[in-house]
PQR file with spaces between the fields and no chain letter, atoms N, CA, C, O and H, PARSE charges and radii, in Angstrom:
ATOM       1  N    UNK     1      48.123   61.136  -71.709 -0.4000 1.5000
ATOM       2  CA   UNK     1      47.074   62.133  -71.597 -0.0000 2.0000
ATOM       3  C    UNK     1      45.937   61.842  -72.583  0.5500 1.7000
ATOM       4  O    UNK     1      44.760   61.988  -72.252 -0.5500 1.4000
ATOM       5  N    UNK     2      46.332   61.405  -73.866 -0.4000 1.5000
ATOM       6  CA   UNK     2      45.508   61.566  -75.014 -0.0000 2.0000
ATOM       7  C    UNK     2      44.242   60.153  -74.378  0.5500 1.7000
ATOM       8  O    UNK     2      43.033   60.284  -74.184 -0.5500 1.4000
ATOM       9  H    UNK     2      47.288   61.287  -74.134  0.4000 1.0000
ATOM      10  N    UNK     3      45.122   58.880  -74.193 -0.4000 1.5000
ATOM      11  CA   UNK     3      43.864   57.702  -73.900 -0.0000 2.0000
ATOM      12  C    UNK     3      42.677   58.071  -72.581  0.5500 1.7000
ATOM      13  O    UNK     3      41.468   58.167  -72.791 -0.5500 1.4000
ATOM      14  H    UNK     3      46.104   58.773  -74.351  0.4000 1.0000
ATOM      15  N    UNK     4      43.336   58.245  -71.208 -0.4000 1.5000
ATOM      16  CA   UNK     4      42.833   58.887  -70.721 -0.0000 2.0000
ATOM      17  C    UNK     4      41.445   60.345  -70.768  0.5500 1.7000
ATOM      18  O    UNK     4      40.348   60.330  -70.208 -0.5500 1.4000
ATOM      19  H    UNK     4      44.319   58.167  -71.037  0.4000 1.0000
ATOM      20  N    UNK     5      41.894   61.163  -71.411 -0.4000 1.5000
ATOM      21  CA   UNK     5      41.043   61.761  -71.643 -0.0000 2.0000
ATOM      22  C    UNK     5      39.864   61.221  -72.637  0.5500 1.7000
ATOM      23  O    UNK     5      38.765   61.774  -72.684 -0.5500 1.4000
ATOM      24  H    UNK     5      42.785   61.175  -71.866  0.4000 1.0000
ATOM      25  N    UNK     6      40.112   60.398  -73.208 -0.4000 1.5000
ATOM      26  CA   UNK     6      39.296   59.969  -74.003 -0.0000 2.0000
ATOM      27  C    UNK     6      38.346   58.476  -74.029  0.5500 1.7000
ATOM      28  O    UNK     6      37.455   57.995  -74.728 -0.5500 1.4000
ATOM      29  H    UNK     6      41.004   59.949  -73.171  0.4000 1.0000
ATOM      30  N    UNK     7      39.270   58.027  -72.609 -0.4000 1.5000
ATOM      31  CA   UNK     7      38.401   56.796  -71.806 -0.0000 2.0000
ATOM      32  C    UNK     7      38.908   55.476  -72.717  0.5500 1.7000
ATOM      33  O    UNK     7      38.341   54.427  -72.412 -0.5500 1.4000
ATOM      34  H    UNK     7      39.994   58.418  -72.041  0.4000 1.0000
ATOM      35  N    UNK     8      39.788   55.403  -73.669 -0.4000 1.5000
ATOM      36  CA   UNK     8      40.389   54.281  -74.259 -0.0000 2.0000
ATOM      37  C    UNK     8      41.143   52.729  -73.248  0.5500 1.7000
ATOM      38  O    UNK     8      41.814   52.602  -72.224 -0.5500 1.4000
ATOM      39  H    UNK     8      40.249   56.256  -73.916  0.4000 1.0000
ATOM      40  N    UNK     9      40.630   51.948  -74.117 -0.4000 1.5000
ATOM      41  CA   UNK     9      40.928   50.675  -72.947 -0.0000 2.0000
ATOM      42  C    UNK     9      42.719   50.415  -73.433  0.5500 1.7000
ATOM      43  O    UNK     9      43.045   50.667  -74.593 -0.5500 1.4000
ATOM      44  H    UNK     9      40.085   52.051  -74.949  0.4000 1.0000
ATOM      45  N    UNK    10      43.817   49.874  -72.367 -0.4000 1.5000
ATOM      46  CA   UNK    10      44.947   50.045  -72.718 -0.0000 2.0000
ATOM      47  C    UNK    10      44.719   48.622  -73.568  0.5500 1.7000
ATOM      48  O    UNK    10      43.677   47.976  -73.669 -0.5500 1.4000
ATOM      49  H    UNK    10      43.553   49.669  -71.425  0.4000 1.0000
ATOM      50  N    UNK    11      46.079   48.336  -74.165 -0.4000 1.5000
ATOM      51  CA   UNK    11      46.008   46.770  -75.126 -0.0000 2.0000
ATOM      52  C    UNK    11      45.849   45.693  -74.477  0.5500 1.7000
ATOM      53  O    UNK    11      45.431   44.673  -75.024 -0.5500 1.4000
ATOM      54  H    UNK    11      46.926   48.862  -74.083  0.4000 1.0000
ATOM      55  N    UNK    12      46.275   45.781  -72.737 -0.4000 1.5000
ATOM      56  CA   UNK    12      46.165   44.807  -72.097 -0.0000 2.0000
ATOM      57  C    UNK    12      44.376   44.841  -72.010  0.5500 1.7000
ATOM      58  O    UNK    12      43.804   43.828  -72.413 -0.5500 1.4000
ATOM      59  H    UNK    12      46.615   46.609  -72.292  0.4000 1.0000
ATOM      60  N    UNK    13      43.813   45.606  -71.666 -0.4000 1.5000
ATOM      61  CA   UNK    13      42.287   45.559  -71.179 -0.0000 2.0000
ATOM      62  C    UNK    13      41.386   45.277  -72.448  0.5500 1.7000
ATOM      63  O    UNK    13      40.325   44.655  -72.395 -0.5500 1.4000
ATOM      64  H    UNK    13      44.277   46.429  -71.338  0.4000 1.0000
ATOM      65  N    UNK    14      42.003   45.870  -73.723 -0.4000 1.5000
ATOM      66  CA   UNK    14      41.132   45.675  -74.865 -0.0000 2.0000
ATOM      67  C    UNK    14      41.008   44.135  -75.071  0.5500 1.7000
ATOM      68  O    UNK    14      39.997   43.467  -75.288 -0.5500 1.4000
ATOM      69  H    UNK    14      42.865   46.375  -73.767  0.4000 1.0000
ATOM      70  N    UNK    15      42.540   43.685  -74.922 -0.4000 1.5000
ATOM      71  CA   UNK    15      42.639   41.778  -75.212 -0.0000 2.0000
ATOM      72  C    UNK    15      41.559   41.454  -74.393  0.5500 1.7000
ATOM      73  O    UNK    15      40.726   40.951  -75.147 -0.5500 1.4000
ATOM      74  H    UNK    15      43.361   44.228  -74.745  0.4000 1.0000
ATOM      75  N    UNK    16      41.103   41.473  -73.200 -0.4000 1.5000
ATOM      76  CA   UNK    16      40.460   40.780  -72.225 -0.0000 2.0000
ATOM      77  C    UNK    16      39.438   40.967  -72.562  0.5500 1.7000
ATOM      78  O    UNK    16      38.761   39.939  -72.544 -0.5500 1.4000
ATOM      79  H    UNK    16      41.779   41.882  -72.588  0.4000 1.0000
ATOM      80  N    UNK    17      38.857   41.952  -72.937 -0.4000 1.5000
ATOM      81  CA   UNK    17      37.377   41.976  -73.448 -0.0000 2.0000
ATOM      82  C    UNK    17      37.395   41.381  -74.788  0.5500 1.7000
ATOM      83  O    UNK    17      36.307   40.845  -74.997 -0.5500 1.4000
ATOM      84  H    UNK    17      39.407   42.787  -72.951  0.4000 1.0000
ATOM      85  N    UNK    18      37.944   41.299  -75.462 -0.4000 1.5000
ATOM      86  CA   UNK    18      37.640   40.527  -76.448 -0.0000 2.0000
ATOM      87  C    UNK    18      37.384   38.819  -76.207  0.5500 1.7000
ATOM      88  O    UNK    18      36.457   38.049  -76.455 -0.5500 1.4000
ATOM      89  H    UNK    18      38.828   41.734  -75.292  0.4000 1.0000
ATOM      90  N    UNK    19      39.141   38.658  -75.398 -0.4000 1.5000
ATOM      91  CA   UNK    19      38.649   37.252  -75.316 -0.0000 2.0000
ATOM      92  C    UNK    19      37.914   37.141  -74.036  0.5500 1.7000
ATOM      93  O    UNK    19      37.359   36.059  -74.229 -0.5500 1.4000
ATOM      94  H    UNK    19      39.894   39.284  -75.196  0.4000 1.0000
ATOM      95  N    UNK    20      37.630   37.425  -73.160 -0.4000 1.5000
ATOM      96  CA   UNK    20      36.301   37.118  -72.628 -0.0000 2.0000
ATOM      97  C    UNK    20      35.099   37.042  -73.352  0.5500 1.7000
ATOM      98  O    UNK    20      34.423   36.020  -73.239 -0.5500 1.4000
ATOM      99  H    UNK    20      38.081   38.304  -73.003  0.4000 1.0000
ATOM     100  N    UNK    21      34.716   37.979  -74.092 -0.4000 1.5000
ATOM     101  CA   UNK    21      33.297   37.790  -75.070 -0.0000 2.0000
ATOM     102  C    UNK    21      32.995   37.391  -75.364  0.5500 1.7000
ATOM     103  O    UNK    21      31.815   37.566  -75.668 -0.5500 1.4000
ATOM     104  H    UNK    21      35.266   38.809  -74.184  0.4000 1.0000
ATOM     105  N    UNK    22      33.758   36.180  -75.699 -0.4000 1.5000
ATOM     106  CA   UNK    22      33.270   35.092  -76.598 -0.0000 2.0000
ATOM     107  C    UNK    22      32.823   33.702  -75.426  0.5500 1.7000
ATOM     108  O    UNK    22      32.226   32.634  -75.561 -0.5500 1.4000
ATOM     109  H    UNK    22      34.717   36.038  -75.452  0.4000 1.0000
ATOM     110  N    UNK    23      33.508   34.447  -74.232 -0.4000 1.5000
ATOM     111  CA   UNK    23      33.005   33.317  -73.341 -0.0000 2.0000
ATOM     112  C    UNK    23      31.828   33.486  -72.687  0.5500 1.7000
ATOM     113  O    UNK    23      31.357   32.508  -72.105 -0.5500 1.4000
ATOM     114  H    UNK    23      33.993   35.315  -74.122  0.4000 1.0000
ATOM     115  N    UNK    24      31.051   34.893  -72.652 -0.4000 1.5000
ATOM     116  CA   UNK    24      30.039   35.127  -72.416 -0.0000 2.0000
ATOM     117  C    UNK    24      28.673   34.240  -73.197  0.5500 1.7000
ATOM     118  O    UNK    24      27.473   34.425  -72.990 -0.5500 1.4000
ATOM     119  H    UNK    24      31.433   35.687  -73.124  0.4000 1.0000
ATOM     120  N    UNK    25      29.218   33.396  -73.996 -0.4000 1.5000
ATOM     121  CA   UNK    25      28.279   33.052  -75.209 -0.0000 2.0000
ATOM     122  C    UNK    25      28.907   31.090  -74.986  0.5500 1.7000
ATOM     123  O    UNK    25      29.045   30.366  -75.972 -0.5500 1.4000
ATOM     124  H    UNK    25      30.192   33.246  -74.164  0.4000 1.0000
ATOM     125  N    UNK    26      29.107   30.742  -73.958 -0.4000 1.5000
ATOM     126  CA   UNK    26      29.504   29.490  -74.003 -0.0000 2.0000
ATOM     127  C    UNK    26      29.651   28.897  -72.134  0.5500 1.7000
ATOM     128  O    UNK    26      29.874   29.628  -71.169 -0.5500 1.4000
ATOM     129  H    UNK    26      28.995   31.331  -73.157  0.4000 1.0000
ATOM     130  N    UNK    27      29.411   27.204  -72.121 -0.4000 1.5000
ATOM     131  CA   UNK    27      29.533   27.223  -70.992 -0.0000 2.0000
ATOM     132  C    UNK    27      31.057   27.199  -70.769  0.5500 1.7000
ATOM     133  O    UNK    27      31.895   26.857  -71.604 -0.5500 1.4000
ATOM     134  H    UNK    27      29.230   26.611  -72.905  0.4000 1.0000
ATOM     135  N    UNK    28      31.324   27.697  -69.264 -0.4000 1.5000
ATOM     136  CA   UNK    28      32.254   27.921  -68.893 -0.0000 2.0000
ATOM     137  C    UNK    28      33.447   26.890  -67.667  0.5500 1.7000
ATOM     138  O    UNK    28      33.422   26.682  -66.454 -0.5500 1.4000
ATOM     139  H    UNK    28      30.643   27.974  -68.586  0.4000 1.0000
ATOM     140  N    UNK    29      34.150   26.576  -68.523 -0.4000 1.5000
ATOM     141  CA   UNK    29      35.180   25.534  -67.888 -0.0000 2.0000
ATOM     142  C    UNK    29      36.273   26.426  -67.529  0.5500 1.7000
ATOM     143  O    UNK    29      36.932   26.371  -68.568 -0.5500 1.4000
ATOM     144  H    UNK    29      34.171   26.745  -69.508  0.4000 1.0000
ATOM     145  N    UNK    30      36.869   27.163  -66.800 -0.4000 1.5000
ATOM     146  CA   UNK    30      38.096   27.688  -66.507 -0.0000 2.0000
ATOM     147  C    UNK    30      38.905   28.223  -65.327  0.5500 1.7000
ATOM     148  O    UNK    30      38.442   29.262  -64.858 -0.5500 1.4000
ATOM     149  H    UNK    30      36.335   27.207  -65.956  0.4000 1.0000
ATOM     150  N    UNK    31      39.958   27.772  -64.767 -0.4000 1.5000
ATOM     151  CA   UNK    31      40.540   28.113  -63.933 -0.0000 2.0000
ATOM     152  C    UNK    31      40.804   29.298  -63.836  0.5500 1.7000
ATOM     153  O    UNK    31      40.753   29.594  -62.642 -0.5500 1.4000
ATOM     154  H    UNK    31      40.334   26.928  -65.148  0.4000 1.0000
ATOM     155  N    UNK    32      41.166   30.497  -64.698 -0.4000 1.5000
ATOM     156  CA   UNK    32      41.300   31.631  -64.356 -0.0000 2.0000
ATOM     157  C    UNK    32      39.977   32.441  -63.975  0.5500 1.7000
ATOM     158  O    UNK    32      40.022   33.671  -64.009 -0.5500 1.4000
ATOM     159  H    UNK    32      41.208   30.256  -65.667  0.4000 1.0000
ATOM     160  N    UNK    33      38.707   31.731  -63.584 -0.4000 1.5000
ATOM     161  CA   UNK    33      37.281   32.430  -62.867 -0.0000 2.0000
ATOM     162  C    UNK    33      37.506   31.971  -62.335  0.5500 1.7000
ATOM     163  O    UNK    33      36.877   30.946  -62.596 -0.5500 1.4000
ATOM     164  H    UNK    33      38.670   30.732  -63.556  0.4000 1.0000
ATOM     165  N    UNK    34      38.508   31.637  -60.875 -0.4000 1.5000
ATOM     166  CA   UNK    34      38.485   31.542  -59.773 -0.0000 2.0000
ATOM     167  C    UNK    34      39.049   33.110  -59.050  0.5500 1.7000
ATOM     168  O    UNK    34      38.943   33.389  -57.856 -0.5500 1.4000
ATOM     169  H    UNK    34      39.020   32.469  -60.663  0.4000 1.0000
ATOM     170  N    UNK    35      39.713   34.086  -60.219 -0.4000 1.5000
ATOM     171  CA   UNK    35      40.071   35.379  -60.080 -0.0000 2.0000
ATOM     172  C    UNK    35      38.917   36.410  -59.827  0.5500 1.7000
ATOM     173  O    UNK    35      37.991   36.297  -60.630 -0.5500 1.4000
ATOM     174  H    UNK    35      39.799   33.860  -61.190  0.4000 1.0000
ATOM     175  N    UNK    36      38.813   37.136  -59.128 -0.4000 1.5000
ATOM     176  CA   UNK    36      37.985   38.298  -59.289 -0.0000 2.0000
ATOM     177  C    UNK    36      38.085   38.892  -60.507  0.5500 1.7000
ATOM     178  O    UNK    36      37.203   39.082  -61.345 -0.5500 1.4000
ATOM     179  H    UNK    36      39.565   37.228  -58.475  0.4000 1.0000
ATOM     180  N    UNK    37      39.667   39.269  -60.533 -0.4000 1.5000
ATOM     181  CA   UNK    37      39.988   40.358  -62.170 -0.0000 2.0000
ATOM     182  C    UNK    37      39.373   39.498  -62.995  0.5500 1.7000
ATOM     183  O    UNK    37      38.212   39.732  -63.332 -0.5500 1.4000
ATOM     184  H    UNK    37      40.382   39.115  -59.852  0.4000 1.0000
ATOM     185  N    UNK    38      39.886   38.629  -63.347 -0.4000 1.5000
ATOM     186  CA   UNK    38      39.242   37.201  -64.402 -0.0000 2.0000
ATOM     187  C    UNK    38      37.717   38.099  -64.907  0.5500 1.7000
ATOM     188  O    UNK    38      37.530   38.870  -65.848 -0.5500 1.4000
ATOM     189  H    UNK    38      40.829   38.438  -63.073  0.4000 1.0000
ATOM     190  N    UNK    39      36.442   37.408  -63.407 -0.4000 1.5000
ATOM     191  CA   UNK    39      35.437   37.738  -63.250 -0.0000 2.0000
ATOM     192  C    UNK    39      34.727   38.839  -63.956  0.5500 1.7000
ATOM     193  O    UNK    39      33.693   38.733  -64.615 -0.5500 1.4000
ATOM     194  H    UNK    39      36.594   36.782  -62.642  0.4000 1.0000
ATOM     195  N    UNK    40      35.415   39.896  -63.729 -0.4000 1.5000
ATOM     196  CA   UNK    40      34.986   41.211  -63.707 -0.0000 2.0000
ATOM     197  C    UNK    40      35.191   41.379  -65.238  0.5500 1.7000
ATOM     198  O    UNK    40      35.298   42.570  -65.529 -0.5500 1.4000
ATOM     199  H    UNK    40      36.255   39.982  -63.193  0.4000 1.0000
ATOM     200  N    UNK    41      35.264   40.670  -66.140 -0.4000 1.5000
ATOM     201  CA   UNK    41      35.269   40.602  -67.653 -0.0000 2.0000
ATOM     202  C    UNK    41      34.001   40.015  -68.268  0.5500 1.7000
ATOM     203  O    UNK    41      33.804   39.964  -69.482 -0.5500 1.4000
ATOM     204  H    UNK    41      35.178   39.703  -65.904  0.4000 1.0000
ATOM     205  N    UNK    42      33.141   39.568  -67.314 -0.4000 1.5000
ATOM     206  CA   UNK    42      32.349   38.224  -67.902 -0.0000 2.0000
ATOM     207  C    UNK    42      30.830   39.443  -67.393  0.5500 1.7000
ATOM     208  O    UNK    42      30.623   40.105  -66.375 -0.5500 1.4000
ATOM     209  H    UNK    42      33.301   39.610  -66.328  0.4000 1.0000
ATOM     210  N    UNK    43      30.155   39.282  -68.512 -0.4000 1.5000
ATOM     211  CA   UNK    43      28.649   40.044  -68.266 -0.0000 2.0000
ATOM     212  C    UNK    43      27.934   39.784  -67.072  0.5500 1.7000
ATOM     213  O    UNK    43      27.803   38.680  -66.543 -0.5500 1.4000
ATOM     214  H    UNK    43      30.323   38.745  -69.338  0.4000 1.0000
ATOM     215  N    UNK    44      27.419   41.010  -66.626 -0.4000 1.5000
ATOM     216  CA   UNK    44      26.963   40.701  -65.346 -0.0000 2.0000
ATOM     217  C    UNK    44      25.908   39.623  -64.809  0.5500 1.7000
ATOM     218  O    UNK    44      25.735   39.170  -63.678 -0.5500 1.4000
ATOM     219  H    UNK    44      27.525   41.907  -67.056  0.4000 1.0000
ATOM     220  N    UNK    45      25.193   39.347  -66.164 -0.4000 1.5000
ATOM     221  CA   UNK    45      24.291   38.528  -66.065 -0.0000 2.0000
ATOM     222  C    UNK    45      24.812   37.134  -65.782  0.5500 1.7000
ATOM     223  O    UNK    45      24.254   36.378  -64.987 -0.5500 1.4000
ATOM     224  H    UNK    45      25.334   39.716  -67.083  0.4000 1.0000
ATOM     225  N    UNK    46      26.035   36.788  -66.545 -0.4000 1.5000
ATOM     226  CA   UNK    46      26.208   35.383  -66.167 -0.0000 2.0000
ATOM     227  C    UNK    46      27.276   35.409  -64.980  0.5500 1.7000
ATOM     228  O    UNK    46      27.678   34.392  -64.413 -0.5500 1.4000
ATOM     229  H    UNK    46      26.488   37.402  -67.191  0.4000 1.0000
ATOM     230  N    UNK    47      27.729   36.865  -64.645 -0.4000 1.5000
ATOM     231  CA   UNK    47      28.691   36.758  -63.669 -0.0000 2.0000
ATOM     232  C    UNK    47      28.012   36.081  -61.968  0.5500 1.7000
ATOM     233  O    UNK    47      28.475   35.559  -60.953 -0.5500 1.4000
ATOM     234  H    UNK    47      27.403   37.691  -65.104  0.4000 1.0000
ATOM     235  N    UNK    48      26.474   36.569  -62.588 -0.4000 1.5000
ATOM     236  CA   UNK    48      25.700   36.214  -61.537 -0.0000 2.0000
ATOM     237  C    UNK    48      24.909   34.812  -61.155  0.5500 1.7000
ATOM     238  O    UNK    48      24.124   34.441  -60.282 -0.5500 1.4000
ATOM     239  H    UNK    48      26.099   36.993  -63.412  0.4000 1.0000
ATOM     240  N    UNK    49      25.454   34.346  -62.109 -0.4000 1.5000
ATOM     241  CA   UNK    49      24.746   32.771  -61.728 -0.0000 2.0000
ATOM     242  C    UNK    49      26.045   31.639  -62.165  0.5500 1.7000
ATOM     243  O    UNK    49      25.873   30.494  -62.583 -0.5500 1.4000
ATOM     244  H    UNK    49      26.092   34.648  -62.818  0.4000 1.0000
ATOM     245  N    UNK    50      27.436   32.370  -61.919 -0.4000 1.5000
ATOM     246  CA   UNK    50      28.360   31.478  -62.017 -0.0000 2.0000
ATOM     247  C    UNK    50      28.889   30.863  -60.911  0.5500 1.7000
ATOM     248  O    UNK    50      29.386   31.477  -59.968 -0.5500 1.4000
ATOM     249  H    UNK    50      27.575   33.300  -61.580  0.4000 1.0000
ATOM     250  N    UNK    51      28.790   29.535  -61.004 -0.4000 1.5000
ATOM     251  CA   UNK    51      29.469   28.456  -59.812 -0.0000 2.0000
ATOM     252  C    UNK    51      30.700   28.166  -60.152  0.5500 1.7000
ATOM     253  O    UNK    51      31.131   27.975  -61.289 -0.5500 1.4000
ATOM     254  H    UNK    51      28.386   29.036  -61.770  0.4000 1.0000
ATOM     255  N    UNK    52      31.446   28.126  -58.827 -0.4000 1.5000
ATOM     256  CA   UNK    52      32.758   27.728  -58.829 -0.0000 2.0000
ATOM     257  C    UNK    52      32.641   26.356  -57.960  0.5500 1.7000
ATOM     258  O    UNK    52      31.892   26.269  -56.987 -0.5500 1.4000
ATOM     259  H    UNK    52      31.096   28.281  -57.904  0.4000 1.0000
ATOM     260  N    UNK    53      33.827   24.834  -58.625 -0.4000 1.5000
ATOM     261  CA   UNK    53      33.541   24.028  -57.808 -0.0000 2.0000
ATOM     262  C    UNK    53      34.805   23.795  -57.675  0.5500 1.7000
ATOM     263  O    UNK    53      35.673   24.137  -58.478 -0.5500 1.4000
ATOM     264  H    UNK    53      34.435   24.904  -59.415  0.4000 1.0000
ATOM     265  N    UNK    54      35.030   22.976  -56.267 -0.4000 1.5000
ATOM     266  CA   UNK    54      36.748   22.694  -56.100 -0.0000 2.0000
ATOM     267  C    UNK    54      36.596   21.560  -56.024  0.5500 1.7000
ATOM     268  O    UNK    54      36.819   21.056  -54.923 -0.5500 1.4000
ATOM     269  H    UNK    54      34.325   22.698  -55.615  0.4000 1.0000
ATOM     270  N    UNK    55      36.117   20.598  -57.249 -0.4000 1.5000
ATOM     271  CA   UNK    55      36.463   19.549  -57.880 -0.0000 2.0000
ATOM     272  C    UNK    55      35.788   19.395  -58.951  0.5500 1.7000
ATOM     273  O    UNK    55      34.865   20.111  -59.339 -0.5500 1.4000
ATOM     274  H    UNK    55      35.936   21.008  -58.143  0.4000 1.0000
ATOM     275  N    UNK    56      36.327   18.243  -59.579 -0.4000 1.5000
ATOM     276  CA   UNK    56      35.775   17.900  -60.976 -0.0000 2.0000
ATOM     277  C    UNK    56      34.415   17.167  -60.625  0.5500 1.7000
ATOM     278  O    UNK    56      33.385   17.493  -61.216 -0.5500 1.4000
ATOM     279  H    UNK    56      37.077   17.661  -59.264  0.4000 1.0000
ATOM     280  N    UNK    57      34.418   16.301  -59.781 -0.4000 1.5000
ATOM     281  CA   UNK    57      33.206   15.381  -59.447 -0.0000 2.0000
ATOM     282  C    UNK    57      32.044   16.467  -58.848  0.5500 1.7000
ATOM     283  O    UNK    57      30.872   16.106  -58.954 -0.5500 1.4000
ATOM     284  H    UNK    57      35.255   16.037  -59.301  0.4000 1.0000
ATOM     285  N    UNK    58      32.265   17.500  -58.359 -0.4000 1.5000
ATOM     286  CA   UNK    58      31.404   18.194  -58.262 -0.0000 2.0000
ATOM     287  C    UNK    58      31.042   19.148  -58.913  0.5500 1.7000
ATOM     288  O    UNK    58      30.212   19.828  -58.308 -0.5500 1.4000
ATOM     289  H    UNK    58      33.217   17.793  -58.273  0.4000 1.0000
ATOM     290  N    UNK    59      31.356   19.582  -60.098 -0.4000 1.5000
ATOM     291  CA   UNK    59      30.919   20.176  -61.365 -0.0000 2.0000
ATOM     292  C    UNK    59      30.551   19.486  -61.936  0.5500 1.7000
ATOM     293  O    UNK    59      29.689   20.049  -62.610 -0.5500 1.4000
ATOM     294  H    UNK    59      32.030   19.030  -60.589  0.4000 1.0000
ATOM     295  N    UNK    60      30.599   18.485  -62.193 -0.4000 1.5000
ATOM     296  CA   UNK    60      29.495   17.364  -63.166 -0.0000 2.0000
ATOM     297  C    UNK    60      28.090   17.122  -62.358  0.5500 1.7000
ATOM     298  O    UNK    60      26.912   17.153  -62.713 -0.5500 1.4000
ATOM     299  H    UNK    60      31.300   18.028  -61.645  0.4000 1.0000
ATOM     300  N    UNK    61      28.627   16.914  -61.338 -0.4000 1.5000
ATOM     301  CA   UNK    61      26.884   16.237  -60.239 -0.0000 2.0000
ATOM     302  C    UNK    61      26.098   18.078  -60.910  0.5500 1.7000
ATOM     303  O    UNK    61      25.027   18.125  -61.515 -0.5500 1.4000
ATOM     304  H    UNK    61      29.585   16.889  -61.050  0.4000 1.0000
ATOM     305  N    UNK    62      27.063   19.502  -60.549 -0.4000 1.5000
ATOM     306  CA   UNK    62      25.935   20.555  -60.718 -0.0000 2.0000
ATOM     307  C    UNK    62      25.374   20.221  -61.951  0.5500 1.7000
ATOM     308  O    UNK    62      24.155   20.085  -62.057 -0.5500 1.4000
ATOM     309  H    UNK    62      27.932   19.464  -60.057  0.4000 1.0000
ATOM     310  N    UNK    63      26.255   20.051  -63.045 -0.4000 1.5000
ATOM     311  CA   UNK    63      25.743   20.592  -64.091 -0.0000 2.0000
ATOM     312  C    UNK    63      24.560   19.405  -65.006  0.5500 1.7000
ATOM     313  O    UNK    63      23.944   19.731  -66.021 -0.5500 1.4000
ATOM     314  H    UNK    63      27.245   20.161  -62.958  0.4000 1.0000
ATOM     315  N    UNK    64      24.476   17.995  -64.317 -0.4000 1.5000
ATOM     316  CA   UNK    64      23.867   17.031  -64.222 -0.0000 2.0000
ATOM     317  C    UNK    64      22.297   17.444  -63.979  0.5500 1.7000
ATOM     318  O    UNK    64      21.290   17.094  -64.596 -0.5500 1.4000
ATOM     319  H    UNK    64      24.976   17.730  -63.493  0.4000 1.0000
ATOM     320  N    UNK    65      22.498   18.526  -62.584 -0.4000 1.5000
ATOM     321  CA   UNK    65      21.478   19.010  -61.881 -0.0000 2.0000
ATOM     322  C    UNK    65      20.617   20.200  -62.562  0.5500 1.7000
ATOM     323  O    UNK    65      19.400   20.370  -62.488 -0.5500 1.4000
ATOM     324  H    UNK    65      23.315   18.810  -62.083  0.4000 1.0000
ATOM     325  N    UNK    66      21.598   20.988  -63.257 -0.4000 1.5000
ATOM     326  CA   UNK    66      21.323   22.012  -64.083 -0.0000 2.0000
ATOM     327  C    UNK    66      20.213   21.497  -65.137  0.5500 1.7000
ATOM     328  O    UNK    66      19.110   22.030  -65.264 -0.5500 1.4000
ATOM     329  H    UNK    66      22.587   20.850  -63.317  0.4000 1.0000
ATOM     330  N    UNK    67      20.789   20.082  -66.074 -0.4000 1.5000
ATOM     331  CA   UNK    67      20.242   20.078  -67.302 -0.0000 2.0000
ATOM     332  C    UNK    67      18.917   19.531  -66.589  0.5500 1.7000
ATOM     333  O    UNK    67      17.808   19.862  -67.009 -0.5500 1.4000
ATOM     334  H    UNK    67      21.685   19.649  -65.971  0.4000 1.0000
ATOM     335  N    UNK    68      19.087   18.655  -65.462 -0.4000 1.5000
ATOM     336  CA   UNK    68      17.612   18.045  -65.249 -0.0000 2.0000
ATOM     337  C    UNK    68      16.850   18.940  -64.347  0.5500 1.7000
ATOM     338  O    UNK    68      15.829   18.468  -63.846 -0.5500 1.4000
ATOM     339  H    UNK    68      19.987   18.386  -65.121  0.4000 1.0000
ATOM     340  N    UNK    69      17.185   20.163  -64.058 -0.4000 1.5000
ATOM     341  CA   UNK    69      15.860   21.406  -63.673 -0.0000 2.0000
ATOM     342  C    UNK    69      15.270   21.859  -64.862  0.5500 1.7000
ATOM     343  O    UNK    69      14.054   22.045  -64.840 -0.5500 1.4000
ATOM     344  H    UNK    69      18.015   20.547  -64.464  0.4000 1.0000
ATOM     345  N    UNK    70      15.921   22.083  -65.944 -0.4000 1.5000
ATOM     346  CA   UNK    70      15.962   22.181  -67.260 -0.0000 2.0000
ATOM     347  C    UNK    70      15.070   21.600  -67.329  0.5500 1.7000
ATOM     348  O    UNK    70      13.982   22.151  -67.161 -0.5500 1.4000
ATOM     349  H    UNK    70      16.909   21.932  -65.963  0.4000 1.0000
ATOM     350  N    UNK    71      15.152   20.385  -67.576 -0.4000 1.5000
ATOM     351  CA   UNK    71      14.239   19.392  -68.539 -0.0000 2.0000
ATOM     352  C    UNK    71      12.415   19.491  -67.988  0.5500 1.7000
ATOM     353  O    UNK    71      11.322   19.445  -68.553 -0.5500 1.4000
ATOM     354  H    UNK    71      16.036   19.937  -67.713  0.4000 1.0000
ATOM     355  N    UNK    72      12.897   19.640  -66.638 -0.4000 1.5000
ATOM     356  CA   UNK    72      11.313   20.121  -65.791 -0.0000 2.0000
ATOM     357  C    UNK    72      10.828   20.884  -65.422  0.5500 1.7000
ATOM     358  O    UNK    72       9.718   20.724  -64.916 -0.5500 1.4000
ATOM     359  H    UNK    72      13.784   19.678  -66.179  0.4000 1.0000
């Protein structure tokens, strides 16, 4: 009754925001953002321009692509 009423995150949900947070602030290599739940930890801002690739050779060609839009 007491967390509830008071909107407290349980220990499982508090861990996740923590360690997600820190990934909000780094690029992101990880198999568990292929999860929605995963997802739904990560700020909306980068939740929104995150690519998922189903390979390695094609996460390098993006992120290849990334730095050289970047550069121009």
């Amino acid at each position: 009754m007491y967390k509830s009423s008071k909107n407290l995150l349980s220990r499982s949900e508090w861990y996740c925001h923590q360690a997600f947070r820190a990934l909000n602030q780094a690029a992101v290599i990880d198999e568990r953002l292929r999860e929605e739940r995963s997802r739904a930890f990560i700020s909306k801002w980068l939740r929104r321009n995150l690519k998922v690739y189903d390979n390695f050779k094609l996460s390098i060609e993006g992120l290849k692509s990334f730095f050289e839009d970047a550069k121009a």
